[in-house]
N, C-alpha and C positions, 0 to 999 in steps of 0.2 A: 502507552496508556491502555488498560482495559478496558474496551468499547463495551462491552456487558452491561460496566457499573453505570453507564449512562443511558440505557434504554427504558424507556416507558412503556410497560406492560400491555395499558391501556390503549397505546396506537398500535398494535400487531395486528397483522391481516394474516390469514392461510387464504382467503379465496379472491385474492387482488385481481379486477380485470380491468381493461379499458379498453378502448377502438383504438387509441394511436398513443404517443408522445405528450401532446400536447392534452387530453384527455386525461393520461397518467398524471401529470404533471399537477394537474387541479385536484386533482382527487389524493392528492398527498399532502398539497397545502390543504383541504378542506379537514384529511385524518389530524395535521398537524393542532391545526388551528383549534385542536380540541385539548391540545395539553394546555395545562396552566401557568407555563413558560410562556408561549406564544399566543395564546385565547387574546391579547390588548394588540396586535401588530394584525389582524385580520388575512381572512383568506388570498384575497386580491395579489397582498401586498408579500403574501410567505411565496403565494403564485410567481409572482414578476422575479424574487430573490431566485428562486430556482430556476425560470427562464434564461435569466441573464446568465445565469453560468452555466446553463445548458447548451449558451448561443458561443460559446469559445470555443470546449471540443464536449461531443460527447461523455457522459460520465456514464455508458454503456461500454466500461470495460472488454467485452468477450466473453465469451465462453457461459454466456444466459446468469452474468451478475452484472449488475446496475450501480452506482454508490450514487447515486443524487445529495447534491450537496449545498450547504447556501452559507454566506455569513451575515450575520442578523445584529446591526447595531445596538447597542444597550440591553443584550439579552444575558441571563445573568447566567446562565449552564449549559450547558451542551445537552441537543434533544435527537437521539437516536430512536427509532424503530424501523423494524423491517417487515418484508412486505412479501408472500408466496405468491407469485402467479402462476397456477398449475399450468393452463394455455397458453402461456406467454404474452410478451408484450411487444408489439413494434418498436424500439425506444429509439431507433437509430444509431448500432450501437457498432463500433471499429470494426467487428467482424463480421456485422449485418445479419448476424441470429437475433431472433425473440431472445427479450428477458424473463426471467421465469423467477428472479433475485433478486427484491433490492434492497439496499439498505442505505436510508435516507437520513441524513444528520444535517440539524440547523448548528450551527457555531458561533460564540460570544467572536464579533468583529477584532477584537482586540487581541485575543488567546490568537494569532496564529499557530504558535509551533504547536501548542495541544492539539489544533487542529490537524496538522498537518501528522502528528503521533497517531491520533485516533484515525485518522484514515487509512495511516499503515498500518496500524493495528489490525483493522477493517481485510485490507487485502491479504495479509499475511494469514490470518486464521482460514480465509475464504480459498488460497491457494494451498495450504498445507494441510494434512491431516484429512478427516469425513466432515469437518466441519459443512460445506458445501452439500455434500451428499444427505445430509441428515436432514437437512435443512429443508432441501428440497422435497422429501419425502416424508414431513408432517402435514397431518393435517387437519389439526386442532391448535389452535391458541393455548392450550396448556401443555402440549406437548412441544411447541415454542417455545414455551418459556423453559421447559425442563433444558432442551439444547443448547439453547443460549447460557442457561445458566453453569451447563457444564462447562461449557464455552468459557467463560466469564471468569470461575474456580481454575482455569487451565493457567490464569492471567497470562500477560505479556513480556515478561522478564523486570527489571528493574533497570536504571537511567546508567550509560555506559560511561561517563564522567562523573568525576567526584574527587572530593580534596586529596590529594597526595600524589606521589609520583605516577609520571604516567609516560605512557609508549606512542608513538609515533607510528600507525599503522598502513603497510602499504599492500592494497587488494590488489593483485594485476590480474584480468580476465581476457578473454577472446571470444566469448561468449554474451550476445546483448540481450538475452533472457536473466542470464544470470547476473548483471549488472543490474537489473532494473530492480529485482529481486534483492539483492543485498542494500539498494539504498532505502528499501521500505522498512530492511529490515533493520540497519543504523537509525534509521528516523525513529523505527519504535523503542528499541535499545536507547534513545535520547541524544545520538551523535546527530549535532542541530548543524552542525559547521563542517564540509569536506570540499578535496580540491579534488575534480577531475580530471585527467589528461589521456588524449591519445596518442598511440606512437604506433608505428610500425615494427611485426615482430620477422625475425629472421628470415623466415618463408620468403616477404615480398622480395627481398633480396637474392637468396639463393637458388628461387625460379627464374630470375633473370643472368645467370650466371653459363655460359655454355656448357659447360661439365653436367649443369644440375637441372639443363629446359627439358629435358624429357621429364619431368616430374612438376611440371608449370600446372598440368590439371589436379594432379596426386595434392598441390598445398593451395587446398583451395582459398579463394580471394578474400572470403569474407571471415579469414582466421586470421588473415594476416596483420590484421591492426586489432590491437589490442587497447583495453581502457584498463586506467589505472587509477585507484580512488586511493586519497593521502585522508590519513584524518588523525585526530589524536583522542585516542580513551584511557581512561584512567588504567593501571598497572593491574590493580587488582581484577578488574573487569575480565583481562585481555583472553583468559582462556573460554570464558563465559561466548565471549566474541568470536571468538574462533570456530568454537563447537556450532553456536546458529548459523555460520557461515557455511561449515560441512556440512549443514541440514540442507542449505541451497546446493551447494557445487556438489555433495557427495563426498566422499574420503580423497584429502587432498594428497596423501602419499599416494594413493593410486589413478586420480585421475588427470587427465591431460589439458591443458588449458586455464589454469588458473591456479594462485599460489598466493602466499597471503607470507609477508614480511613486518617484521617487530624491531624497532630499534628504540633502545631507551632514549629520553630525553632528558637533557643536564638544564637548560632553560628554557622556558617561550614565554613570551610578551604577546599579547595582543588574543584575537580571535578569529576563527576562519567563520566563524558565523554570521551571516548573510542576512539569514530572513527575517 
């Protein structure tokens, strides 16, 4: 989903400040509470929606970006804008940096999976490209909107299912960056349904082998198990799929630790879709 096409101009801040979290927090359902999506649900109550899922984990990602986020019964669009704060913000965020980034979106209760698209949407452009960099270094509301909107013109690819034959894809990594990284990026490609599994890769085995213990430290522990993502996208997609995938891991002939498997598929019944 292109997060772009759903921001409201009108909520953009360049000069966002608050004393803490909770501070922030108000002052974003106060911004919200100005569009005319939300103006009949009140501040209080856009407040409490963002609380409450502020009170699970954090939505202060790292690395000084925020995605505050809420889902807002009977609301009929999805309301994005975002937020500069030159000096940062205490937000309480996993890696205990100010936020200087956020990008807050209320969501119709009922859309989850757009939801969940538009949030990877959200993270993928924020971690790839100067998207982030640019972002941070405006500082006019019109020159926000000019980034965004290139932003927006970049879109997000198109849906990785679709009518006709389709392949049976299996991602094997060793890497949990890069795992995390490629399910935001399935999510926004529209693969809504995958199986994950772990397993252990050779290493943990052949450092416990007496031939092979002098090399126990050389394969280190936390390569040795590996995650494997199963999922099915349509045939035509597959090499569209591949390519975003070497934008994460880098060129899969040459690097080590990950590897991505295609096998046709003659039938399937049913759905691995979950959510």
């Amino acid at each position: 989903m292109n997060f772009a096409s759903k921001i409201e101009d009108k909520l953009l801040r360049v000069d966002f400040a608050a004393r803490n979290k909770e501070d922030a927090l108000k002052q974003m359902a106060a911004i919200a509470a100005s569009s005319p999506l939300l103006r009949s649900y009140g501040e209080d109550a856009l407040y409490e929606k963002l609380a409450q899922r502020e009170s699970a984990v954090s939505t202060g990602l790292g690395n000084a970006i925020a995605i505050p986020h809420a889902r807002i019964r009977g609301l009929k669009d999805f309301v994005v804008f975002v937020l500069v704060a030159p000096k940062g913000v205490d937000f309480e965020a996993l890696d205990h940096r100010k936020v200087q980034l956020f990008f807050v979106v209320f969501a119709p209760e009922e859309r989850t999976n757009d939801h969940l698209k538009l949030l990877a949407s959200i993270s993928l452009a924020l971690t790839q490209g100067n998207l982030k960099r640019e972002l941070l270094h405006t500082r006019t509301v019109e020159v926000l909107r000019e980034v965004l909107g290139r932003a927006g013109s970049a879109g997000s690819g198109g849906p990785a299912a679709d009518e006709g034959p389709r392949k049976l894809l299996f991602i094997i990594l060793f890497y949990e960056e890069d795992l995390q990284n490629i399910l935001e990026y399935l999510i926004d490609q529209g693969v809504e349904g995958s199986i994950i599994f772990d397993a252990k890769g050779m290493g943990a085995y052949v450092s416990l082998m007496p031939l092979f213990a002098s090399f126990l430290g050389f394969m280190r522990e936390d390569r040795n198990v590996s995650h494997t993502i199963m999922t099915l996208i349509s045939a035509a997609g597959e090499q569209a799929i591949v390519s975003g995938i070497e934008r994460i891991t880098g060129d899969l002939d040459k690097k080590q630790g990950a590897m991505v498997i295609s096998l046709d598929v003659s039938f399937s019944k049913g759905t691995m879709n979950m959510i």
